[in-house]
C-alpha positions in Angstrom: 10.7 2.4 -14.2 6.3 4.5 -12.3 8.2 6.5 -14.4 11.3 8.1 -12.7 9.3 11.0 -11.5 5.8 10.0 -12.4 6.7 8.3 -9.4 7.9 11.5 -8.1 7.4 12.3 -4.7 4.5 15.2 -4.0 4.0 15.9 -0.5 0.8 18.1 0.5 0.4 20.1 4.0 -2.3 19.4 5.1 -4.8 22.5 4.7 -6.1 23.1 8.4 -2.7 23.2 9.8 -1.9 25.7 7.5 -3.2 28.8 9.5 -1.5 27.1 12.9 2.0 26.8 11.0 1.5 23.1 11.4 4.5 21.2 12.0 5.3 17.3 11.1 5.4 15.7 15.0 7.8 13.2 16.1 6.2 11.0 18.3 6.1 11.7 21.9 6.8 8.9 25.1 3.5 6.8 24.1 3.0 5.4 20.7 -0.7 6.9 21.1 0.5 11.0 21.1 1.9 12.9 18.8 3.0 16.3 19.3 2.8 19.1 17.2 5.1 22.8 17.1 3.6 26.1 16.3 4.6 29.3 16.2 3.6 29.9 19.8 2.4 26.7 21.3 2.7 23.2 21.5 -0.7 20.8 20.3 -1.2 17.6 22.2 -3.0 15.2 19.9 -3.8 11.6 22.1 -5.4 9.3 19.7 -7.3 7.8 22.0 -9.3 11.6 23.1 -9.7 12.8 19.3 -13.9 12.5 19.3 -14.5 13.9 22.4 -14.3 16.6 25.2 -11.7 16.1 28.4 -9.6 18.0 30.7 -6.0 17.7 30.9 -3.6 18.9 33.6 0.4 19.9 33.5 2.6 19.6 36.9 6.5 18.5 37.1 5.9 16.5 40.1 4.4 12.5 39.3 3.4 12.1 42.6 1.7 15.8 43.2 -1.9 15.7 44.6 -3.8 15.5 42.0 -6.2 17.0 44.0 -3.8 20.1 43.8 -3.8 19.9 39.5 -5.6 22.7 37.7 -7.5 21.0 34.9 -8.2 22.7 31.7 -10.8 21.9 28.9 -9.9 20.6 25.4 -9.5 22.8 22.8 -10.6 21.5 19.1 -8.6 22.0 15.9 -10.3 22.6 12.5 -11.1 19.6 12.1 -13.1 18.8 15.0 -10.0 17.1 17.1 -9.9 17.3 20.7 -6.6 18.3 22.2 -4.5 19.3 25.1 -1.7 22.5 24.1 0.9 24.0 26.2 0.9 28.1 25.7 3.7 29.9 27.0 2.1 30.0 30.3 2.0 26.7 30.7 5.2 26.1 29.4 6.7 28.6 31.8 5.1 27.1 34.7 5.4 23.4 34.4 8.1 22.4 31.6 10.9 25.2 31.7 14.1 23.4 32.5 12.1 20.4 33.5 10.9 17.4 33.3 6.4 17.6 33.2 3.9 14.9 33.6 0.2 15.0 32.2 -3.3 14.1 33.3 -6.5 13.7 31.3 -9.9 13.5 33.6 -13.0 12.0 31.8 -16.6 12.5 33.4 -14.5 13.5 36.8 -12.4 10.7 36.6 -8.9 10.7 35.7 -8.0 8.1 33.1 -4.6 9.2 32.4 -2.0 9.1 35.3 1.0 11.3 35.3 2.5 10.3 31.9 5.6 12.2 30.9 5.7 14.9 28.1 8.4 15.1 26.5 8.2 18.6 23.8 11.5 18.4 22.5 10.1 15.4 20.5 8.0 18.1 18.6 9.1 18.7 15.4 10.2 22.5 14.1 9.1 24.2 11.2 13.2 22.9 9.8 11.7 19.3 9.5 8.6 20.5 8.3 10.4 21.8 5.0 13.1 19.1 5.3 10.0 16.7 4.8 8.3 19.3 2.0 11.6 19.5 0.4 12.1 15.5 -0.1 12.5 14.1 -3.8 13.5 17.9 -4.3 17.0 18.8 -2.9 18.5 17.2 -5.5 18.0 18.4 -9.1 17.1 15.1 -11.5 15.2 14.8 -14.6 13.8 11.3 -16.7 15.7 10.5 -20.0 14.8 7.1 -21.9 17.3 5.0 -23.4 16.9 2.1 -25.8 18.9 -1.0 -25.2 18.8 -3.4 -28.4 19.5 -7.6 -28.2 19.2 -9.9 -30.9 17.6 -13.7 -30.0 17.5 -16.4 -32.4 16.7 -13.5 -35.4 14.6 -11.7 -33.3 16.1 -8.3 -32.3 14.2 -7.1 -29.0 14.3 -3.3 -28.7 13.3 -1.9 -24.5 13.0 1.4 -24.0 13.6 2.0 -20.1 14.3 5.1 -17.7 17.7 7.1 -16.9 17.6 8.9 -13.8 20.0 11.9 -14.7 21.2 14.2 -11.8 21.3 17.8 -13.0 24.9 18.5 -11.4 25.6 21.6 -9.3 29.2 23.2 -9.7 31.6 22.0 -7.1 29.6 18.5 -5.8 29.8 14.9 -6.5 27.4 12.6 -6.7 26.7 9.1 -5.5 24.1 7.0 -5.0 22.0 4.1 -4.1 19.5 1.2 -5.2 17.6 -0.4 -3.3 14.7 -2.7 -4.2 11.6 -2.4 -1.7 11.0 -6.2 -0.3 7.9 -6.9 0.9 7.2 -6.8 4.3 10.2 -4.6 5.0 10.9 -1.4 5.8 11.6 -0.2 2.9 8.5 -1.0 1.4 6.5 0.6 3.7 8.6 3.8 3.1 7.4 3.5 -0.3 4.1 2.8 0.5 4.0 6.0 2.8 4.8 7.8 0.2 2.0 6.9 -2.3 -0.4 8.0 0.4 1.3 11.2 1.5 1.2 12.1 -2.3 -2.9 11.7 -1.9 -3.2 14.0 1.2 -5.8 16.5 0.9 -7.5 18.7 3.2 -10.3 16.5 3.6 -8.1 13.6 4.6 -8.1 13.0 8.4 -5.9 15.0 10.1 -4.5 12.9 13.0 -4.4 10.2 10.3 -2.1 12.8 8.2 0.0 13.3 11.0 0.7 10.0 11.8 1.9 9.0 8.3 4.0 12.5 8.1 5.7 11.4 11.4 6.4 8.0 10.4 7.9 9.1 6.9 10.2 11.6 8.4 11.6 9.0 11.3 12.1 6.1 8.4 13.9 8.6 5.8 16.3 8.9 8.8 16.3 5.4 9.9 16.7 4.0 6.3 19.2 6.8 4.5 22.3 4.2 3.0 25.8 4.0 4.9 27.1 2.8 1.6 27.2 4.4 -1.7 28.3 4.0 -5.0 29.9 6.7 -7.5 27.2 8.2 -10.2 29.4 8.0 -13.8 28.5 10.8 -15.7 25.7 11.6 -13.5 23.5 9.4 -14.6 21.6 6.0 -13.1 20.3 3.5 -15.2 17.3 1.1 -14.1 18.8 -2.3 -13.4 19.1 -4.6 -16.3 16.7 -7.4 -14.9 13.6 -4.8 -13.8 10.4 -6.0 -15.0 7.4 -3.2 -15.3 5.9 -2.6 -12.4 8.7 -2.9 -9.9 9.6 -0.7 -7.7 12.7 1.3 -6.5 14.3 3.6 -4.6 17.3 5.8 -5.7 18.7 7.2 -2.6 20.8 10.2 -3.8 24.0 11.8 -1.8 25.9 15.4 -3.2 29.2 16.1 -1.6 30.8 19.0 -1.8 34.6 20.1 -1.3 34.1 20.9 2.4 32.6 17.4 3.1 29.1 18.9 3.2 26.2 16.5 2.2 23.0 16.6 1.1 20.5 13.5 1.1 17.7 13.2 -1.2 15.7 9.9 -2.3 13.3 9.1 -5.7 10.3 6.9 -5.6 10.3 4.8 -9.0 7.9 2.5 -10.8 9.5 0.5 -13.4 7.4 0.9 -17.0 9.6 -1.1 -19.7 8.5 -0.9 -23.2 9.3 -4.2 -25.4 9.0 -4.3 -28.9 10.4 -7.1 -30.8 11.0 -7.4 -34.4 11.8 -10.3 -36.6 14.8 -10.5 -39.0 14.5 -12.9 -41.8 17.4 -14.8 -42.4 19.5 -14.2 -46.0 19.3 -17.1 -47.5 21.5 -16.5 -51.2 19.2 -18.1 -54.1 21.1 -19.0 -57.0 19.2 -19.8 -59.8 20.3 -22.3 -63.1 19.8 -20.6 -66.0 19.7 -23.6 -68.6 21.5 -22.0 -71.8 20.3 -23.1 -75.7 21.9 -26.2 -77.5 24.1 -24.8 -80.2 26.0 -26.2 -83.1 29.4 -25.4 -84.4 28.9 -22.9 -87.1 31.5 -24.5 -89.6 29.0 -27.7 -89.5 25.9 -25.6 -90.8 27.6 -24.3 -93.4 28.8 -27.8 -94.5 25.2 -29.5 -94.2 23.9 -26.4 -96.3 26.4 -27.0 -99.0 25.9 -30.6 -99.2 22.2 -30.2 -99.8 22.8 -27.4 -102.1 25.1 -30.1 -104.5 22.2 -32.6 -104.1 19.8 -30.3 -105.4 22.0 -29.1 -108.4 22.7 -32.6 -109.1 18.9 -33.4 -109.0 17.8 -30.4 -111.0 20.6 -31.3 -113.3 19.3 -34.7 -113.9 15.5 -33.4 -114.3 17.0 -31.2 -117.2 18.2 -33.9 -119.0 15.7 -35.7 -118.8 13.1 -33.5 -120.2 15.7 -32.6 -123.3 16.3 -36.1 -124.1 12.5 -36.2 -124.7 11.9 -32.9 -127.0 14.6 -34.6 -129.0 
């Protein structure tokens, strides 16, 4: 599996919030806004107004006069974004214990028309860590394990990834797999979380916003109903993964009071294959042709008889040549 947590999740804050206490928005009524919670105000980011000056107006009434609203000028982040904020003035005035409605005016027109604000969509300095935190809450480290098969002589030898959960005393662990289909949410989660990783603070910062909203709203919107028991604290990549896949291990820890914790992985399956022939025993057995031999009793007989002959012979010769001396 990228492995286990080379495809580990790193999530960056984005540098020019940093000074504001920038928090992860929600997004607000219209798909276009997102709102943002700092330590003493509220930032109105409306994609639409980023790149250039307006005014905006507040007023709990839709159908005031708007030639009653007070209009105030855009302020710019850090960055150079034009935005509307509510101060604790503002918020005093026109959203305590009430509903409010906004207004933006362009060149002395108005362009936006009593659209409701709602700043309990903002998001708190809680889901700013709870984001930060993600891939985090609960302990794991990368083991590899080699599984061995034997084809046809051939023994095939992959070395793949064990996610191991590094268990805390009095919890249990569960968990879940899920495979990232394209087109689906899921893989857009994933995807999300390659570019978060890339955040920088030179990376646009209603651009970072956006994606930090939309990761936080699908890691509540995609978080498993069912689970399945971790045996010995450990999860194994899924026999059939081929390199390059992708996963995610969503992670649950239950305690005895019924507490839980909820943490997910991002994984990118890296499979190493080595495969190594194994001759086959074949048992030789060689013919080892042995001498001819003779029975020994023979020999001696054959040797004897010529001995006789030649006695007999030289006996003869003798005789011979004494019969001529005489």
């Amino acid at each position: 599996m990228e492995k286990l947590l080379k495809k580990s999740f790193v999530l960056l804050i984005v540098a020019i919030f940093a000074m504001m206490l920038l928090q992860f928005p929600v997004k607000a009524a219209e798909d276009d806004t997102n709102i943002v919670k700092t330590a003493d105000e509220y930032l109105i980011y409306k994609q639409e107004f980023l790149e250039e000056n307006f005014k905006f107006a507040f007023a709990k009434d839709k159908n005031i006069n708007e030639q009653e609203l007070n209009f105030i000028n855009s302020l710019q982040d850090n960055e150079g974004n034009n935005i509307a904020y509510v101060n604790e003035e503002i918020y005093n005035s026109c959203f305590l214990d009430s509903k409010s409605y906004m207004w933006i005016q362009k060149n002395n027109e108005i362009v936006v028309k009593a659209e409701e604000v709602n700043l309990g969509n903002a998001i708190t300095q809680e889901n700013i860590n709870y984001v930060s935190n993600t891939t985090k809450r609960i302990a794991t480290e990368i083991s590899e394990e080699s599984r061995e098969e034997e084809i046809d002589g051939v023994t095939k030898t992959t070395t793949v990834d064990t996610l191991n959960i590094i268990p805390e005393e009095g919890y249990t662990y569960e968990y879940q797999i899920v495979k990232p289909q394209e087109g689906s949410k899921y893989a857009e989660f994933f995807a999300l979380s390659e570019e978060i990783a890339k955040i920088t603070e030179d990376t646009n910062s209603y651009e970072n916003i956006m994606k930090l909203n939309d990761f936080y709203n699908l890691y509540n919107a995609l978080i498993p109903t069912e689970w399945e028991k971790a045996e010995n604290n450990q999860i194994k990549e899924p026999e059939d993964t081929q390199t390059g896949e992708k996963y995610l291990i969503w992670l649950k820890a239950t305690n005895a009071s019924g507490e839980e914790i909820t943490d997910v992985q991002f994984m990118t399956c890296e499979r190493e294959e080595n495969k190594e022939y194994i001759p086959e025993v074949i048992e030789k057995t060689t013919t080892v042709k042995l001498p001819v031999t003779f029975d020994f009793n023979m020999v001696l007989w054959i040797l004897f008889a010529i001995l006789v002959i030649a006695i007999i012979v030289l006996l003869i010769v003798r005789s011979k040549i004494s019969d001529k001396k005489e």
